[in-house]
C-alpha positions as CSV (number, residue, x, y, z in Angstrom):
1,X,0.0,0.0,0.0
2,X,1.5,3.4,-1.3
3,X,1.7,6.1,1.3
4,X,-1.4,8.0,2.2
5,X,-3.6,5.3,0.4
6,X,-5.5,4.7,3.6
7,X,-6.5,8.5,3.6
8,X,-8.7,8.5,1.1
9,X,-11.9,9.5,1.4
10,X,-14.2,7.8,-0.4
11,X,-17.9,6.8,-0.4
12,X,-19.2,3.6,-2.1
13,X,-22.3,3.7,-4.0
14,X,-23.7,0.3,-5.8
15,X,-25.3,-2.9,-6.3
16,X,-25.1,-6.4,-8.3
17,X,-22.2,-8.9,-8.2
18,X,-19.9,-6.5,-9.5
19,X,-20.6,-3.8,-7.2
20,X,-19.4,-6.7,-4.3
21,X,-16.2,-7.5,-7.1
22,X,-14.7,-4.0,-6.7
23,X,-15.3,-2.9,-3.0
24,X,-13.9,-6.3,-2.0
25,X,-10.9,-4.8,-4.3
26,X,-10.9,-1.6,-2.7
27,X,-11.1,-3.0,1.0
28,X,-8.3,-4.8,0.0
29,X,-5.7,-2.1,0.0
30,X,-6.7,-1.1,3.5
31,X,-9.6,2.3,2.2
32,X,-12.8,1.7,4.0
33,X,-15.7,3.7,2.7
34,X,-16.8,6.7,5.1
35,X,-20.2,5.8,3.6
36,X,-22.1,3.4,1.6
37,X,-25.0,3.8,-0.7
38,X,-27.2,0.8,-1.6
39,X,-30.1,0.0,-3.6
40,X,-33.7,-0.5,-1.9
41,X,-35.4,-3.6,-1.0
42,X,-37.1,-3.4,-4.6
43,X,-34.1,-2.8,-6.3
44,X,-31.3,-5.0,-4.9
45,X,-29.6,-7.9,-5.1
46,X,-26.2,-7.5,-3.2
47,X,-27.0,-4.6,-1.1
48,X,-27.4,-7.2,2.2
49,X,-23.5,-8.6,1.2
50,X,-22.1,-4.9,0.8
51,X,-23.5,-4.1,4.1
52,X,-21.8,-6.7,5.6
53,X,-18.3,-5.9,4.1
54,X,-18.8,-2.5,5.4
55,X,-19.9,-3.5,9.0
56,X,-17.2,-1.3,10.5
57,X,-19.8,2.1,9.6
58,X,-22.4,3.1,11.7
59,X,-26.1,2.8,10.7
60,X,-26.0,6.3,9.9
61,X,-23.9,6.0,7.2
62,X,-25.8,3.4,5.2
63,X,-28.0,5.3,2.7
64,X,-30.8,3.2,1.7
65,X,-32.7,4.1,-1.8
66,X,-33.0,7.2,-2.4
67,X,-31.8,8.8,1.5
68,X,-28.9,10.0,-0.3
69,X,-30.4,12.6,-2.2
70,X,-32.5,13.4,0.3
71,X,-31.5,16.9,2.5
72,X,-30.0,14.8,5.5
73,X,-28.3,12.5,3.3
74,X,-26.6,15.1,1.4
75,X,-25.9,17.1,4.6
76,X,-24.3,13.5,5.8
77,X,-22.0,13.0,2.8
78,X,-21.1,16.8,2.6
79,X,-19.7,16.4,6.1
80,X,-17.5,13.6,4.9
81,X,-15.2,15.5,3.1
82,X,-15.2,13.3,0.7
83,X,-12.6,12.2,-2.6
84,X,-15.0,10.4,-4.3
85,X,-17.9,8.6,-4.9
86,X,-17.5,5.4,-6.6
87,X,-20.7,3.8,-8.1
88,X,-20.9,0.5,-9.7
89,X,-24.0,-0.3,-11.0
90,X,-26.3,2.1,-8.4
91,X,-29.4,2.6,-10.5
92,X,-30.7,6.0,-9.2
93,X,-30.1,9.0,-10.9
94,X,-27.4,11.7,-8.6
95,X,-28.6,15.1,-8.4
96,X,-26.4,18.1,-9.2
97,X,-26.2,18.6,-5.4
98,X,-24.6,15.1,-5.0
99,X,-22.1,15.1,-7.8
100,X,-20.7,18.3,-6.5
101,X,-19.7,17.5,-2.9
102,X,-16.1,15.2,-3.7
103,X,-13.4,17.4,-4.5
104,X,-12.4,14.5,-7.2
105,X,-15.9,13.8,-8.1
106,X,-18.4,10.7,-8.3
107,X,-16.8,7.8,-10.7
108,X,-19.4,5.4,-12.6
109,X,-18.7,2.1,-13.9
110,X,-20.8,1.4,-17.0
111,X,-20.8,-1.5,-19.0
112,X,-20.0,-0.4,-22.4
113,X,-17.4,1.2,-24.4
114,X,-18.3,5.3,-24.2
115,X,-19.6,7.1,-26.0
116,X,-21.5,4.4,-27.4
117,X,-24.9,2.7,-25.5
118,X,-25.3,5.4,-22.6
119,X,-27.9,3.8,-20.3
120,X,-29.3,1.0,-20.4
121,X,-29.8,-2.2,-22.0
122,X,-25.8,-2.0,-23.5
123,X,-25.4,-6.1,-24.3
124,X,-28.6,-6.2,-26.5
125,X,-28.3,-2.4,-28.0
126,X,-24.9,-3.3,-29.2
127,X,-26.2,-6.8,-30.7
128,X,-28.7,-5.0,-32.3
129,X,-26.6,-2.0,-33.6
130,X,-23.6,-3.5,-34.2
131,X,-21.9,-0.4,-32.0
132,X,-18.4,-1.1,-30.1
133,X,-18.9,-2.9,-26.8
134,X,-16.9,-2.8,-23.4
135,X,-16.6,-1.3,-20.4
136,X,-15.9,2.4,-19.3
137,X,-14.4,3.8,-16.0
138,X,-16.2,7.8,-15.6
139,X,-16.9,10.7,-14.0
140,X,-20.9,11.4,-13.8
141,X,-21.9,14.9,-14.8
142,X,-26.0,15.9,-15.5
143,X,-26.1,13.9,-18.5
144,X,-27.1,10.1,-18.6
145,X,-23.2,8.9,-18.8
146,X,-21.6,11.9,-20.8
147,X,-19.0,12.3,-18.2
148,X,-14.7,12.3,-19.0
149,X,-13.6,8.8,-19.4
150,X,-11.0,7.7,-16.8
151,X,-10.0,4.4,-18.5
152,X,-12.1,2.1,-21.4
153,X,-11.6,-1.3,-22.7
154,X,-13.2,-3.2,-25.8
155,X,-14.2,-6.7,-26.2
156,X,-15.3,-7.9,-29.5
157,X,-19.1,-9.5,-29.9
158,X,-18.7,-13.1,-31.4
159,X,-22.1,-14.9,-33.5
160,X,-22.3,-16.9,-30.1
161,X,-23.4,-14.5,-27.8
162,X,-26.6,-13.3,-26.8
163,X,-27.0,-10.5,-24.7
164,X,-27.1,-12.2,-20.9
165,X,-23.5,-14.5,-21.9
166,X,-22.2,-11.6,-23.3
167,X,-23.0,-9.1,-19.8
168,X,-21.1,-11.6,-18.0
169,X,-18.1,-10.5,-19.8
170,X,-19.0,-7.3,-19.8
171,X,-18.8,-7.7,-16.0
172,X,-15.8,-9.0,-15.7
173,X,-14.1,-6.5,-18.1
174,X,-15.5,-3.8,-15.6
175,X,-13.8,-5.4,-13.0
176,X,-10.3,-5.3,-14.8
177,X,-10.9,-1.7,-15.6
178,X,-11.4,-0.5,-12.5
179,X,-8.6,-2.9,-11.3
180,X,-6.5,-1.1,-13.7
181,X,-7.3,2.9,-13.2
182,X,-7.4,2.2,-9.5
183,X,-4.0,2.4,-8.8
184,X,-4.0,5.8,-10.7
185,X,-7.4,6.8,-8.8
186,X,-5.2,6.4,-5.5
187,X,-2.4,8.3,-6.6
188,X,-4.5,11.3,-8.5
189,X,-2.3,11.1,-11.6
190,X,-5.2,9.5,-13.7
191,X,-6.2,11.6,-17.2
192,X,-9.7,12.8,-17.9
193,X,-11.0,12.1,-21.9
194,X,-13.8,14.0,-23.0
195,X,-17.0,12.9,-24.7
196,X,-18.4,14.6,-27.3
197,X,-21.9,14.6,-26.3
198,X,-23.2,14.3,-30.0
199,X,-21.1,11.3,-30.9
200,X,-22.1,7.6,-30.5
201,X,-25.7,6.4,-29.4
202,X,-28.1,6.3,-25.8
203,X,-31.0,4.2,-25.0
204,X,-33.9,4.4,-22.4
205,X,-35.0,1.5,-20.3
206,X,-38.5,1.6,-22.4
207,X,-36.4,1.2,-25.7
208,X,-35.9,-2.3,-25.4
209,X,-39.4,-3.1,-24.7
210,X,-41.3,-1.4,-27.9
211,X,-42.9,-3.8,-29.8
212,X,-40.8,-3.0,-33.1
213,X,-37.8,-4.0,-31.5
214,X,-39.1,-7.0,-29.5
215,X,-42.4,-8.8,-32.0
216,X,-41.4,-10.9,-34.6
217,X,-43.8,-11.0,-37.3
218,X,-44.7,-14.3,-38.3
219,X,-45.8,-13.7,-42.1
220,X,-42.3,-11.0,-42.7
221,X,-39.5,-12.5,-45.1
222,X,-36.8,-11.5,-43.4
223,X,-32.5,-12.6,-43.7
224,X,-31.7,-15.5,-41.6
225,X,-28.9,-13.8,-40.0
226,X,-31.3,-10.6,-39.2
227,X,-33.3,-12.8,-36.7
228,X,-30.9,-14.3,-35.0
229,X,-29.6,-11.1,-34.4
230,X,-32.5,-10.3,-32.8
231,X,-33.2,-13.3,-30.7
232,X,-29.3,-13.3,-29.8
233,X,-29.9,-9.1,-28.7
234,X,-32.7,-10.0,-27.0
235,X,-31.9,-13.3,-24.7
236,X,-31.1,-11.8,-21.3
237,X,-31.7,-12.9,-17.8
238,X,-35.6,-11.4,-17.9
239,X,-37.6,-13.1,-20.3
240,X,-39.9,-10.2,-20.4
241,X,-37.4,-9.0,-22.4
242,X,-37.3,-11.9,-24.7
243,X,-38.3,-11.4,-28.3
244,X,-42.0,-12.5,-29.0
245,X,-44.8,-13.9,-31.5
246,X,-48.2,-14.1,-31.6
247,X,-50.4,-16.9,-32.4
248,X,-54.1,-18.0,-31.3
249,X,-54.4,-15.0,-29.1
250,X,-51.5,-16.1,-27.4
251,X,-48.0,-14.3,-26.8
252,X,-44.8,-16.6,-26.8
253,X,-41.5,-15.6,-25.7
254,X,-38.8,-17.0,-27.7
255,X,-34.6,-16.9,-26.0
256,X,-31.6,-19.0,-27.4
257,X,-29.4,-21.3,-26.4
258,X,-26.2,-21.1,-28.2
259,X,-23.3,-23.8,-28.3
260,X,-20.2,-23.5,-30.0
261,X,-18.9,-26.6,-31.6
């Protein structure tokens, strides 16, 4: 551990398997979060596990939801005097008020390769698009993940992958990127790459789910290739998200299951 590392501020915000992946990485060189920021009952899936790993803090200091945008919780982590805020996969939306309070900033860990597929969705929009895939390391501003790029890496999409194999790579390439700019993170010599916000593509959670992108038309001539694109884009973990046909008055969900010879 490099001298001073243990004095950094820094308050954890996130969720999901990979959200456990980096703070166990971070508690590993000795920084304990002053505060930690988890999803809500409705929302979670880890936030009981990064509660645990961050038994040392007080009650206070576990923001639950949507406490830390709330006046007390932002009088809370403005009393921190805080580095940064490191989110990994915390699904609210952080007010102006919040972003402001590090002197560093609040960092984001997004699974894709900026500027392409802000929000959400980024395994099946970049199936569908055929846009650059990875995963980005970056500071949040106002916009929905327009922020400088800290570090980015790019993994290739193969014809075997759907969507929900190919997020599971997506999560472990988020883990190697922050594994690689935290060193630099800790030191403060990292480099800040702006976006252009015009440049390369966004999607809203209701995007996903419109019935052009997700019914398959049973009587349409379409290009072999084209519709296993789609089935491949749209076989995730959620098979309301599935692509679909109609038949009798009834709906049927269609997902893949790809094996490579």
């Amino acid at each position: 551990m490099s001298k001073g590392q243990s004095n950094l501020r820094i308050a954890f915000a996130g969720d999901r398997d990979i959200g456990v992946a980096v703070l166990r990485r971070i508690l590993a060189d000795e920084v304990k979060p002053l505060a930690l920021l988890v999803s809500d009952p409705a929302k979670a899936s880890h936030a009981d596990e990064l509660t645990r790993m961050c038994s040392f803090l007080p009650p206070e200091r576990i923001l639950v939801g949507s406490q830390f945008r709330q006046p007390s919780g932002i009088e809370l982590l403005r009393g921190l005097d805080l580095d940064y805020v490191i989110g990994v996969h915390f699904p609210y939306v952080v007010p102006p008020e919040v972003l402001s309070l590090p002197r560093q900033g609040v960092l984001n860990l997004h699974p894709a390769f900026l500027p392409y597929n802000r929000g959400w969705h980024t395994p099946s929009w970049a199936i569908l698009e055929d846009t650059p895939i990875g995963a980005t390391l970056h500071f949040m501003d106002e916009g929905v993940d327009t922020g400088d790029i800290v570090h980015q890496k790019r993994i290739e999409i193969s014809p075997g992958h759907t969507a929900n194999s190919l997020y599971g790579e997506l999560k472990e390439l988020e883990l190697t990127v922050f594994e690689e700019a935290w060193p630099r993170l800790l030191a403060g010599d990292y480099k800040r790459q702006r976006q252009d916000p015009s440049a390369g593509s966004e999607h809203k959670r209701k995007d996903l789910f419109q019935p052009d992108i997700q019914q398959i038309d049973l009587d349409a001539t379409v290009k072999a290739s084209d519709l296993l694109r789609t089935l491949r884009a749209l076989t995730t973990n959620q098979v309301n998200e599935a692509a679909y046909f109609e038949a009798k008055g009834n709906r049927y969900r269609v997902q893949l299951l790809l094996h490579e010879e």
